[in-house]
C-alpha positions in Angstrom: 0.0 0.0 0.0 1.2 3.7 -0.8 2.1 5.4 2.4 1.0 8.7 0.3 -2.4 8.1 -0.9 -5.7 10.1 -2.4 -6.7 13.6 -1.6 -10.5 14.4 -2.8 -12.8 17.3 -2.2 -16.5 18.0 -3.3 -20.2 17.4 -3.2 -21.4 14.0 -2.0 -25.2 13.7 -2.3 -28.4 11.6 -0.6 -29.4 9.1 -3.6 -33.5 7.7 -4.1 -33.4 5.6 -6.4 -36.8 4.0 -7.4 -36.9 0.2 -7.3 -39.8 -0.6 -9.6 -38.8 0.7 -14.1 -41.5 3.3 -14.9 -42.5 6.6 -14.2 -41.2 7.6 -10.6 -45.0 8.8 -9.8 -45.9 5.3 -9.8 -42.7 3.5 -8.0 -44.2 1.4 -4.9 -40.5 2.2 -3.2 -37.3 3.8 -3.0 -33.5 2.9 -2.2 -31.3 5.3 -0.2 -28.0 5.4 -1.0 -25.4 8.1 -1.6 -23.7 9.3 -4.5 -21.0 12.0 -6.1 -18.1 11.8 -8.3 -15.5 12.7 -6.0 -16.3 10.3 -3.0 -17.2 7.5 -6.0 -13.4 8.1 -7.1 -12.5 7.8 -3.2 -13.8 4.8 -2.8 -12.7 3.2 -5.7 -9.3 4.0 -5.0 -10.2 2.5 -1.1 -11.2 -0.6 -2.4 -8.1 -1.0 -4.2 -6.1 -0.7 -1.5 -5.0 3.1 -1.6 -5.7 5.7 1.2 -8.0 7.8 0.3 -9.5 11.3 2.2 -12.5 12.7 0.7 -13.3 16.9 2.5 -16.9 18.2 2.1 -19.5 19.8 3.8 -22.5 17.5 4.8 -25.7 18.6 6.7 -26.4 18.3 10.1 -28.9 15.9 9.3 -29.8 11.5 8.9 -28.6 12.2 5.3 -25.2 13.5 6.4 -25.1 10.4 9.2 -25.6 7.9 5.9 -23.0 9.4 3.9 -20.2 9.7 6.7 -21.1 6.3 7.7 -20.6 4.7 4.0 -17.3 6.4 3.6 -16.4 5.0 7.1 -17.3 1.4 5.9 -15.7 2.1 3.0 -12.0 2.8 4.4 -12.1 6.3 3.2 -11.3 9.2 5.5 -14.0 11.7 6.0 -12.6 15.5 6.7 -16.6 16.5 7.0 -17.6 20.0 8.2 -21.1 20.0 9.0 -23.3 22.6 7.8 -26.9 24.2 9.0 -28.1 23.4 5.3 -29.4 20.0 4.2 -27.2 17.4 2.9 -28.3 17.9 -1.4 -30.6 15.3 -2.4 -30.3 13.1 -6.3 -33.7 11.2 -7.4 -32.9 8.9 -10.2 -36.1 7.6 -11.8 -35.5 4.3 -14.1 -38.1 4.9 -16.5 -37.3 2.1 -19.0 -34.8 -1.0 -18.8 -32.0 0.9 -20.3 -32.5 4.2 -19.3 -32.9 6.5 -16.4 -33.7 10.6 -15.4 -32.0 11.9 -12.2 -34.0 15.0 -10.7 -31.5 17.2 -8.2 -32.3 19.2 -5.1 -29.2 20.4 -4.1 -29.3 24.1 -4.5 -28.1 26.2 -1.0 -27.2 22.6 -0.3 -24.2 22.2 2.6 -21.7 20.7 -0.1 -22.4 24.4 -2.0 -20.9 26.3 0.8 -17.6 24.1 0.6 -14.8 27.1 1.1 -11.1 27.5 1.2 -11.1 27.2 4.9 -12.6 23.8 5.1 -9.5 22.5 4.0 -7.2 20.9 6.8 -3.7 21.6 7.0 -1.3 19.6 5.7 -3.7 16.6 4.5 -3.1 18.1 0.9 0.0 18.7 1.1 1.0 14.9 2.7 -1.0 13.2 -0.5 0.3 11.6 -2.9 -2.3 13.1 -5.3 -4.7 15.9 -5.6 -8.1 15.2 -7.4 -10.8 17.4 -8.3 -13.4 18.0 -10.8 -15.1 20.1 -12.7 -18.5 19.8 -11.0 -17.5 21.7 -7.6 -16.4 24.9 -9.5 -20.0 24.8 -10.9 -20.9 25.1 -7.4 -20.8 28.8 -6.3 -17.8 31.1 -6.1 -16.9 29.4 -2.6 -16.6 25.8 -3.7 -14.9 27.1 -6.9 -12.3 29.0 -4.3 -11.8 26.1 -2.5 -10.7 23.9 -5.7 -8.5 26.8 -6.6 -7.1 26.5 -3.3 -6.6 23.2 -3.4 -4.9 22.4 -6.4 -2.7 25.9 -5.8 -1.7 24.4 -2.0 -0.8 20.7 -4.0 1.1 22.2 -6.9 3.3 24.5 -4.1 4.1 20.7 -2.6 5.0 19.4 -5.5 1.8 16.9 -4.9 0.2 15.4 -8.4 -2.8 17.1 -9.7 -5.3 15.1 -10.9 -8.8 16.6 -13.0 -12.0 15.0 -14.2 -13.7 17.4 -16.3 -17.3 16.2 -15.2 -19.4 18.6 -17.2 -22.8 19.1 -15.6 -25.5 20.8 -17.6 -28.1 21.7 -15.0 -25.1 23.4 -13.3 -23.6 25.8 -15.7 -23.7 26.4 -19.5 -20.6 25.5 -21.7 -18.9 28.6 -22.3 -18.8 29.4 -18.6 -17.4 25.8 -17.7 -14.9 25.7 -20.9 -13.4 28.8 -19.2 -13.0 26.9 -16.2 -12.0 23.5 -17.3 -9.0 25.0 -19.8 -7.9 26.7 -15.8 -8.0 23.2 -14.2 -6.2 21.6 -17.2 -3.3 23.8 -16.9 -2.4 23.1 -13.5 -3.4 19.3 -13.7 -1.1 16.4 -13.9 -3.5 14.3 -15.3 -6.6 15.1 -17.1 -9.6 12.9 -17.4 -12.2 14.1 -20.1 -15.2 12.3 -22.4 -15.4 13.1 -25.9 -17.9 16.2 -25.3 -16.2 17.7 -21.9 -12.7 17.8 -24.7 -14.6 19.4 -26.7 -16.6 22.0 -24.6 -12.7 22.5 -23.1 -11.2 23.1 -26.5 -14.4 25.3 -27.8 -14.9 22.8 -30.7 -18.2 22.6 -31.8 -18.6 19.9 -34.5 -18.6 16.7 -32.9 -17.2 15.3 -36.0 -14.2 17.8 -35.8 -11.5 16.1 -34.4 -10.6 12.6 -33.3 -10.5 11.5 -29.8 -6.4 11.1 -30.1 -6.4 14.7 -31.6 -8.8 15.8 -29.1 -6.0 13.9 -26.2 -3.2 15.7 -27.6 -4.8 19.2 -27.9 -5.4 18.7 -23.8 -1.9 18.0 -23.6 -1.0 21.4 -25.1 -2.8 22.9 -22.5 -0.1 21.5 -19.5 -1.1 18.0 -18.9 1.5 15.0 -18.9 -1.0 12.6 -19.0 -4.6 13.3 -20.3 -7.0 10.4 -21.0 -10.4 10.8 -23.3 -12.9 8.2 -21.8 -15.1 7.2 -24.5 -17.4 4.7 -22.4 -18.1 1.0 -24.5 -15.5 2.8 -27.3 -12.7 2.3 -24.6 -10.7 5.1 -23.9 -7.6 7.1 -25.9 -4.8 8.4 -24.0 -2.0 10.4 -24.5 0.9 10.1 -21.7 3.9 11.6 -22.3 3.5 12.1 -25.6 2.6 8.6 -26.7 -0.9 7.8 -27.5 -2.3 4.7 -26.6 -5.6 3.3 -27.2 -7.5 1.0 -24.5 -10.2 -1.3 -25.1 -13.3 -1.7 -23.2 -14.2 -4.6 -21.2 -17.0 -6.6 -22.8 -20.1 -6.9 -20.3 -23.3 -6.7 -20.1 -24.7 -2.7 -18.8 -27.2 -2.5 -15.9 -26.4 0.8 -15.0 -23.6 3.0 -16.5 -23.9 5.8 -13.5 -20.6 5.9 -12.2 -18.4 4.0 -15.2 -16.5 7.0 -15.4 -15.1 7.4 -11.3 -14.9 4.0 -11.4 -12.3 4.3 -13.8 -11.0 7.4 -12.9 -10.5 5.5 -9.6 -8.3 2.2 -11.3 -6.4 4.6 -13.1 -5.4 6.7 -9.9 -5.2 3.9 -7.8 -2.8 2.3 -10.1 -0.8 5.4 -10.6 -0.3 5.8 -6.8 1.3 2.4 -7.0 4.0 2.5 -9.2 2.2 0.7 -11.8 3.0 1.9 -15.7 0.8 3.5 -17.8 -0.3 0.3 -19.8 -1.6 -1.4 -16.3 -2.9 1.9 -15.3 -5.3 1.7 -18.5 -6.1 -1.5 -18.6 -7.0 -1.8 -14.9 -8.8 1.4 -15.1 -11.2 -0.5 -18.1 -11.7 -3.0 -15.9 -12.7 -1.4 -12.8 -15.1 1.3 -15.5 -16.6 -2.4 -16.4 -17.1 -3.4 -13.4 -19.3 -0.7 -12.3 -21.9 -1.1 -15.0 -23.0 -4.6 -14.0 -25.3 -4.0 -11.2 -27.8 -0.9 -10.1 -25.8 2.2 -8.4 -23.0 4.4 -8.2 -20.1 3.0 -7.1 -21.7 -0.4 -5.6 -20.2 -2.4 -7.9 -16.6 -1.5 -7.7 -14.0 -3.9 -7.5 -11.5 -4.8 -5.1 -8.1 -5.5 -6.2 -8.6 -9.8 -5.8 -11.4 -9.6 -7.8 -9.6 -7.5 -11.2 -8.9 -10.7 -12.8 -12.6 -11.8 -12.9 -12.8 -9.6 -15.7 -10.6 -9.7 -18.7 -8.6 -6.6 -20.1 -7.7 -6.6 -24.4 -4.1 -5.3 -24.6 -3.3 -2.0 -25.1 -2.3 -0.8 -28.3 0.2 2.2 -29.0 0.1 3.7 -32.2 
């Protein structure tokens, strides 16, 4: 195990998830769980057997209680502050088989008044990376300090910076977040995008404008050593140092794609923090991205490192 492990900061939400596929009007029950791409990447990372901290703001409420609880079970160390305001809440409705609508309530929501001075001393600096996203910036001009703050603390100790673009609609409009994301990809490390957050990052347009390894390498110019274009059952395209290397998906079959991406976001860092080279980095991170689509919820399904080889990786192929 790294004695250095993952630093994370963000919005963790209360999940409802309907148990019965159909209009949510009509569901006979609902699931509580907890979800949001920054703890998801946490405990991926736990489960692999890397440290991991996640630092938020939850409400002084049950919500709060269940998310601190499942972090705790999970290995991962909560820095939580909590806040008068409610711990946000996600409803995700599964209206047919294959697809599903998630309603938020998470506006003046305790994870929006995450601010510089929630973050502890010294836990960034000790890690052995950084990793944010692009969803807390969309936030409010206090969580947005606090990532600012973050990644400025981790790049003055020479701590990694990882990014995952994470491009939320509801949140903010693309011009607003391609300002931001080209900031966090200049002070990043490693950048994590899908096809359409490159693109909104870049200002292209046309989807049919560039490829995903010219989309990679145009991240790259923006101060990235190691940038990686998810493209979900596509694979992914990387460019690390300036080789570009292609990685297959995983072939199973999809329950629930929620959370494919931190999942391997996760077995990408995870892999990274130990040593491992950039091949096994990609090829683990497929398989813990598969892994997470085979059964209902966000980060459920993750794997721990025994069980990687349940699942088997196509080779990596640089070009």
């Amino acid at each position: 195990m790294p004695a250095a492990g993952l630093v994370t900061l963000g919005e963790t939400l209360g999940l409802l998830v309907a148990e019965d596929t159909g209009p949510l009007a009509l569901a006979h029950g609902m699931r509580l769980s907890m979800g949001g791409a920054e703890s998801n990447v946490a405990i991926g990372v736990s489960r692999l057997g890397v440290p991991a901290t996640w630092i938020g703001r939850l409400g002084r409420d049950p919500v709060g209680d269940l998310v601190e609880r499942h972090l705790l079970a999970e290995r991962v160390r909560p820095v939580v502050h909590r806040d008068d305001a409610p711990t946000a809440l996600m409803l995700r409705e599964r209206r047919t088989g294959t697809s599903s609508h998630v309603s938020y309530y998470r506006h003046g929501s305790a994870g929006s008044h995450l601010c510089p001075a929630d973050l502890p001393e010294r836990v960034i600096e000790e890690a052995g990376i950084l990793h944010v996203t692009g969803i807390t910036p969309a936030l409010g001009a206090e969580p947005a300090a606090a990532v600012r703050e973050a990644v400025r603390r981790a790049r003055a100790a020479g701590v990694p910076v990882s990014v995952d673009l994470n491009f939320r609609s509801r949140l903010w409009g693309a011009a607003e977040a391609g300002a931001v994301f080209r900031e966090l990809a200049a002070a990043a490390d490693m950048l994590f995008a899908g096809d359409d957050e490159a693109r909104i990052a870049l200002g292209i347009d046309d989807p049919a404008a560039a490829t995903p390894a010219e989309l990679a390498t145009a991240l790259a110019d923006l101060g990235p050593g190691e940038v990686v274009v998810k493209r979900g059952r596509h694979g992914a395209t990387a460019r690390i140092d300036g080789a570009v290397i292609d990685v297959s998906a995983v072939p199973v079959t999809a329950v629930d794609t929620v959370g494919a991406g931190d999942a391997f976001v996760a077995g990408y860092l995870a892999c990274r923090l130990s040593g491992c080279d950039a091949d096994e980095r990609l090829s683990t991170a497929a398989i813990t991205g598969a892994f997470a689509v085979t059964v209902p919820g966000d980060w459920e399904a993750f794997p721990r490192r025994h069980e990687l080889t349940l699942l088997t990786a196509e080779e990596t192929v640089h070009r």
